[in-house]
C-alpha positions in Angstrom: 117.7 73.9 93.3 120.8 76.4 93.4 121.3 77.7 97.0 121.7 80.9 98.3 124.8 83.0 97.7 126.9 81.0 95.8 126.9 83.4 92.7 130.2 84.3 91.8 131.3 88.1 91.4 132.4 87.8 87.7 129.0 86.0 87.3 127.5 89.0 88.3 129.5 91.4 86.3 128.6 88.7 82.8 125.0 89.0 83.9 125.0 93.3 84.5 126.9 93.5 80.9 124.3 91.2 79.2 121.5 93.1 80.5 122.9 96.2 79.9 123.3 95.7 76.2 119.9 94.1 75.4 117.7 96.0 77.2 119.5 99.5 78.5 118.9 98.7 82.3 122.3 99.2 83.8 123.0 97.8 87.6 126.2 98.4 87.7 126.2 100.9 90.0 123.5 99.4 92.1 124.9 97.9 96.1 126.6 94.8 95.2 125.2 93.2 98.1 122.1 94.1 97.8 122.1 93.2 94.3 124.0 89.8 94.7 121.2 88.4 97.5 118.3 89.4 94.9 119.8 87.2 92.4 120.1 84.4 94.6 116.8 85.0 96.0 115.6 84.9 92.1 117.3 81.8 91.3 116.0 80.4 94.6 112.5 81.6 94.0 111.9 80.2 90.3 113.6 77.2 90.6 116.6 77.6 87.7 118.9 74.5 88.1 122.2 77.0 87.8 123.3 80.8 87.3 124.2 79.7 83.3 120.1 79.0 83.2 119.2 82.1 84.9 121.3 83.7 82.2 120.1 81.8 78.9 117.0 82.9 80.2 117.0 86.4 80.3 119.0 86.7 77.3 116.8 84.8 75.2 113.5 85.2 77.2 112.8 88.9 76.7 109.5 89.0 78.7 110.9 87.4 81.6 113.0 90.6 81.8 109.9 92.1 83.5 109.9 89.4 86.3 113.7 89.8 87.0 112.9 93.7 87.4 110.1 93.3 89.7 112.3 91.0 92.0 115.8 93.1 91.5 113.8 96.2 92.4 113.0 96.5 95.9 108.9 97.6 96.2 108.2 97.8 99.7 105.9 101.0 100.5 103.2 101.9 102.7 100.8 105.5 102.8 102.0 107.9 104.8 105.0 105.4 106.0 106.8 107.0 109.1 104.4 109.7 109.8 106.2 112.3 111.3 107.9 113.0 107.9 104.3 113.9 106.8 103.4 115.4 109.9 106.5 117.8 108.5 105.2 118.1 104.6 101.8 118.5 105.9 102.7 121.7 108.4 106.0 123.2 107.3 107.1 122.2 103.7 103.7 122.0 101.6 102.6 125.5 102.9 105.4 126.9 101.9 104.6 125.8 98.2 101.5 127.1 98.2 102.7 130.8 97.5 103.5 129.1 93.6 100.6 129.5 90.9 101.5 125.8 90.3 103.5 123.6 92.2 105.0 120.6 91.0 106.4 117.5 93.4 108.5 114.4 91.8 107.8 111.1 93.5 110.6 109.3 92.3 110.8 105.7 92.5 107.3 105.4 93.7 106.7 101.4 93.8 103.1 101.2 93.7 102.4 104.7 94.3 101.0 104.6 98.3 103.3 107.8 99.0 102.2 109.8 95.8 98.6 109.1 96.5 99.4 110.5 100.3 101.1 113.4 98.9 97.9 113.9 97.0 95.4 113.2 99.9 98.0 116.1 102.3 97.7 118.5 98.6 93.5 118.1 98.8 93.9 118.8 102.6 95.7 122.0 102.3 93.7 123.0 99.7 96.3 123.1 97.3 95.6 120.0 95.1 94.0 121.8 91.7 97.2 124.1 91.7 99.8 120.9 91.8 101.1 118.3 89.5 102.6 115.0 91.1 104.9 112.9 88.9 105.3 109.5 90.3 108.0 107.4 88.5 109.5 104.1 89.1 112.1 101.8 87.0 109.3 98.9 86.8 106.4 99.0 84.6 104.3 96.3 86.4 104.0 98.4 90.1 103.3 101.6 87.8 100.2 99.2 86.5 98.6 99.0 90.5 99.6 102.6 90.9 97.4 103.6 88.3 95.0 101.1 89.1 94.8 103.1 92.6 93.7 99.5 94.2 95.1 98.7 97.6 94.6 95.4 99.7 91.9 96.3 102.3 93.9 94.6 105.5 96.7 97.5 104.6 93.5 100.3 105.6 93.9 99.9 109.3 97.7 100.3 109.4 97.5 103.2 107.1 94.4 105.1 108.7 96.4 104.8 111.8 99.7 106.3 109.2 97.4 109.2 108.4 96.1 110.3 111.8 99.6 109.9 113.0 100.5 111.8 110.3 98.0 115.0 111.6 95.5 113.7 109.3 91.7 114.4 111.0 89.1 113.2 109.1 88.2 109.8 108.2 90.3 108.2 106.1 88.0 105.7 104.8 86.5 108.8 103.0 89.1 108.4 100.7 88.4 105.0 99.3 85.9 102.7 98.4 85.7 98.7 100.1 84.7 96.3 97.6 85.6 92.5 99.2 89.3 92.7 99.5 90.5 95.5 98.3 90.1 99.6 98.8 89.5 101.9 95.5 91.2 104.9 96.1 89.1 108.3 95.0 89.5 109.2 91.1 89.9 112.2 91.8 93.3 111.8 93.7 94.2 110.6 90.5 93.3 113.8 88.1 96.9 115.4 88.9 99.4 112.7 88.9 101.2 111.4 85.8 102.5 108.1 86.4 105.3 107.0 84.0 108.3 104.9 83.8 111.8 106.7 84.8 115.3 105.0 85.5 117.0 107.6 87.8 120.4 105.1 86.9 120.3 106.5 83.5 117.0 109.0 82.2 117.7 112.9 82.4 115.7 115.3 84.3 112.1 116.4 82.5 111.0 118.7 84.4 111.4 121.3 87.3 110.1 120.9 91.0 109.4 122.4 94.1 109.7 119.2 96.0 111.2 115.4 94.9 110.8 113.2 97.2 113.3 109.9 97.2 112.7 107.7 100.1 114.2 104.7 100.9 115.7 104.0 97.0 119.0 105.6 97.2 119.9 102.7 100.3 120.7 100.0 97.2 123.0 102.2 95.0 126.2 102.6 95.7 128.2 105.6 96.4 129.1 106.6 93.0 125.8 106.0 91.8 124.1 108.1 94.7 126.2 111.0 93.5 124.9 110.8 89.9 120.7 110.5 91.1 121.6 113.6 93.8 123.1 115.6 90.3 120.1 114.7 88.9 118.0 115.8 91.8 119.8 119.0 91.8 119.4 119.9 88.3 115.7 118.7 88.8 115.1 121.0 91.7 114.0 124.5 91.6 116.0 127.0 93.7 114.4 127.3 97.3 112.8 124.0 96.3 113.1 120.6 99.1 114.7 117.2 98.4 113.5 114.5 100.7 115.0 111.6 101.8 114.2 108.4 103.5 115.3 108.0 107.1 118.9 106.2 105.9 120.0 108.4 103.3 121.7 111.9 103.7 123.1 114.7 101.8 125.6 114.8 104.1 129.1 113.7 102.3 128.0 114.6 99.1 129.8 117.2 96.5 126.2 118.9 96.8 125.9 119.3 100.3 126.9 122.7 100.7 124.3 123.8 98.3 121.4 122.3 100.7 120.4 122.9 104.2 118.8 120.7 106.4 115.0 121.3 107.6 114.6 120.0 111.3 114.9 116.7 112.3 113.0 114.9 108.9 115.8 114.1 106.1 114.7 117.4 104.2 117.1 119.9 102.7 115.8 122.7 101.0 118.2 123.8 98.1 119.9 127.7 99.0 
């Protein structure tokens, strides 16, 4: 079994190229390190004898593309993770929306879709759910499948009730879903204004215009240049007087964009001048 990080760099760069070409995925710009440990992990995980099988593989194996993407793309999420940044939409930022006759709110790379489905439990709260559209949008197809499935592991319904109430929340969040053995069905209805689609920030356009995108905890694997390009996106995404949101290691700050934006308290908010 090949051990971790012995991947070369120029390995890497064959690898990037090949994929790149075949399927219009492009990792170039994506933290080398990050990137580098994923592959190993991969190689580790399914048992491929060298890099040069790893490679045959994906090139000639185009359904085991989809695996490599679900491991190369990090999917860790949680609802209403680090609830005092939805303490912040729930109070500050998502009243301020509701002044629009229809407010629209980008949930870009959304794993499994736990924060859209938050968002959409704060919008019904507020009483400003039938006025909104949430687009939730993530590189890889197969967490876009659980998303829209709306089915949750019921051990994740203790940590995420206590999320919500942190969060401001006061009812009871087990209103929102149904048990059934293992799992938690989240409400239908939480579904009826969020389109859930594939979108590679690396290299897809913008499609619409927002009041809010929220980007949490993505930007953290893409490298400099490559944060630059998604925050141009952003921007040309982003209404004016609209709010970008950021997870807790990402900033603005240092960007050619930054004047344009100021911060919004303590959470990693800017609201576009």
């Amino acid at each position: 079994m090949l051990e971790p990080n012995i991947i070369k760099e120029e390995e890497l760069d064959f690898l990037v190229k090949d994929i790149f070409e075949l399927y219009g995925y492009d990792f170039s710009m994506y933290s080398r390190a990050s990137f580098k440990r994923r592959i190993n992990r991969i190689c580790v995980i399914d048992k491929f004898a060298s890099f040069a099988e790893l490679r045959y593989t994906i090139i000639n194996d185009p359904e085991y593309l989809k695996r490599f993407i679900e491991e190369v793309t990090v999917n860790v999420t949680e609802m209403f993770r680090d609830p005092e940044f939805f303490r912040e939409l729930r109070e500050n930022i998502l009243p301020q929306l509701g002044t629009y006759p229809l407010i629209r709110i980008w949930v870009a790379g959304c794993s499994t879709g736990e924060e859209a489905y938050s968002i959409a439990i704060l919008l019904k709260e507020l009483g400003l759910y039938e006025k909104s559209l949430i687009y939730a949008t993530d590189i890889n197809p197969s967490v876009l499948e659980t998303a829209r499935a709306g089915v949750f592991p019921l051990h994740q319904m203790k940590l995420y009730s206590e999320n919500y109430h942190a969060s401001g929340g006061k009812e009871d969040f087990s209103m929102y879903y149904t048990a059934n053995y293992e799992a938690a069905r989240f409400e239908q209805s939480l579904k009826k204004k969020m389109i859930i689609s594939t979108h590679n920030l690396v290299s897809d356009s913008s499609f619409n215009s927002f009041q809010l995108i929220v980007c949490r905890n993505v930007l953290i694997y893409f490298d400099r240049a490559l944060q630059e390009r998604v925050f141009r996106l952003f921007d040309s995404s982003l209404e004016n007087l609209g709010f970008l949101a950021l997870g807790s290691k990402e900033t603005l700050r240092f960007s050619d964009l930054e004047k344009k934006y100021y911060r919004m308290g303590e959470q990693r908010i800017w609201k576009k001048n």
